[in-house]
C-alpha positions in Angstrom: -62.1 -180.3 32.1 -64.2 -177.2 31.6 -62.4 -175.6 28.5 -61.0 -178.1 25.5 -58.3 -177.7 23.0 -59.8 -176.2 19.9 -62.7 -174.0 21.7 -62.3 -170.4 20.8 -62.7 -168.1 23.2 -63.5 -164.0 23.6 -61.6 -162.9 26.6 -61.8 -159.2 28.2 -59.3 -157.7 30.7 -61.0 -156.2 33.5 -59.8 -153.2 33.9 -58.0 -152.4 37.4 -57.9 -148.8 37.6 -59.6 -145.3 36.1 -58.2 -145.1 32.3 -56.1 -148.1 32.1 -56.0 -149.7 28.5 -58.6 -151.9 27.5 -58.0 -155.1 25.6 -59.4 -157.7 24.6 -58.6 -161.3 23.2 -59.5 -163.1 20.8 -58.7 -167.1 19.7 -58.1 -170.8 20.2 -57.0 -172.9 22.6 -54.0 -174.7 21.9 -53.4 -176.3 25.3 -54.6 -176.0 28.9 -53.9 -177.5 32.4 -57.5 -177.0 34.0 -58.5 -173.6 33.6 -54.9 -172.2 32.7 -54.5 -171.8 28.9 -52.4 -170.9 26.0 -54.5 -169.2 23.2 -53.8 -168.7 19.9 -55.5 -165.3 18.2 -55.5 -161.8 18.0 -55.1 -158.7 20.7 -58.2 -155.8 20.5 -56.6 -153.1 22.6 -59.2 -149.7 22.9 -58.2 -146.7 20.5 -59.8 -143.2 22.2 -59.1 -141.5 19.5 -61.6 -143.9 17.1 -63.6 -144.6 19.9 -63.3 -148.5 18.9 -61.2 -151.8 19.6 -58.7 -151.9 17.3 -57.4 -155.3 16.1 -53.6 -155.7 16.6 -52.8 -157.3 12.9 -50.3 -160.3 13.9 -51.4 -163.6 15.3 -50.2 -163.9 19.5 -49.9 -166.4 21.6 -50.7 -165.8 25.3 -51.6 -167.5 28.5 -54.8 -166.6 30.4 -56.0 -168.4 33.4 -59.9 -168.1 32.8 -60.7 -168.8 36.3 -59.1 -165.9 37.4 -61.3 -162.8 38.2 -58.9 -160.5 36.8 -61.0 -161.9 33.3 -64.0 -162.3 31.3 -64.2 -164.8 29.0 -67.0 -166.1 26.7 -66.9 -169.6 24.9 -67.6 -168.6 20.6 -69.1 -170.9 18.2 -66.2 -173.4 16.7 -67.5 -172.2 13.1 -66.4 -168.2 13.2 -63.2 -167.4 11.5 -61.9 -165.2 14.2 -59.3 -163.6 11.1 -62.6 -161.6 10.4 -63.9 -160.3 13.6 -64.0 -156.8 14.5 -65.9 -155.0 16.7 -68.7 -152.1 15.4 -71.7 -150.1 17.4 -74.8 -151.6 16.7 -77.7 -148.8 17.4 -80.0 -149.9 19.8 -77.7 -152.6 21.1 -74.2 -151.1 21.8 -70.8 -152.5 20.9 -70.3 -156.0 19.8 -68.0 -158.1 18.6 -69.1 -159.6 14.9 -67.9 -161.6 12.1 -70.4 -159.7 9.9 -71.9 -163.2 9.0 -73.7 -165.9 11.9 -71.2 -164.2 14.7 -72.4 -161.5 16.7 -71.3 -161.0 20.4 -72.5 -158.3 22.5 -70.2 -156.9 24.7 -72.6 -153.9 26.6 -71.3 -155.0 29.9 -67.8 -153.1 29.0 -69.0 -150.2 27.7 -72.6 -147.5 27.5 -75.2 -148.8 25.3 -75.6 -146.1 21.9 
């Protein structure tokens, strides 16, 4: 199997069409049948009007099948509390995701570098 139960994962939508929302996921797996999963974690859906992902502040549970190319997702280290990640611009390097400790993802593809 190429994902386990317990692996978090960082998991972007890929947008389909000009100004459709952008979101994010973020969490662990609690089950999967090959590449299909259920995910425990939090929802980061893109505020305009702060020009950030915003953090949705209750835990969901969703299903994402990370083979599918509707998705990007990104394995993250078993030791980040994802209760404390939220996403900042970093000069030089752009927007990434960060637990303001060890945990720093960079997430440039999605967006311009600043």
């Amino acid at each position: 199997m190429i994902i386990e139960i317990g692996e978090k994962v960082h998991v972007a939508y890929r947008a389909l069409y000009d100004n459709s929302t952008r979101r994010h996921f973020l969490g662990e797996v609690v089950a999967c049948d090959g590449a299909v999963c259920r995910i425990r974690g939090y929802a980061f859906v893109f505020d305009a009007k702060a020009g950030t992902f915003m953090r949705k502040p209750e835990t969901r549970v969703t299903f994402i099948d990370l083979a599918e190319s509707g998705y990007v997702a990104n394995v993250v280290d078993p030791g980040v509390d994802i209760t404390s990640v939220s996403y900042r611009y970093e000069r030089g390097v752009g927007l990434v995701a960060t637990d303001d400790k060890s945990f720093i993802l960079n997430i440039n593809e999605f967006g311009t570098k600043a």
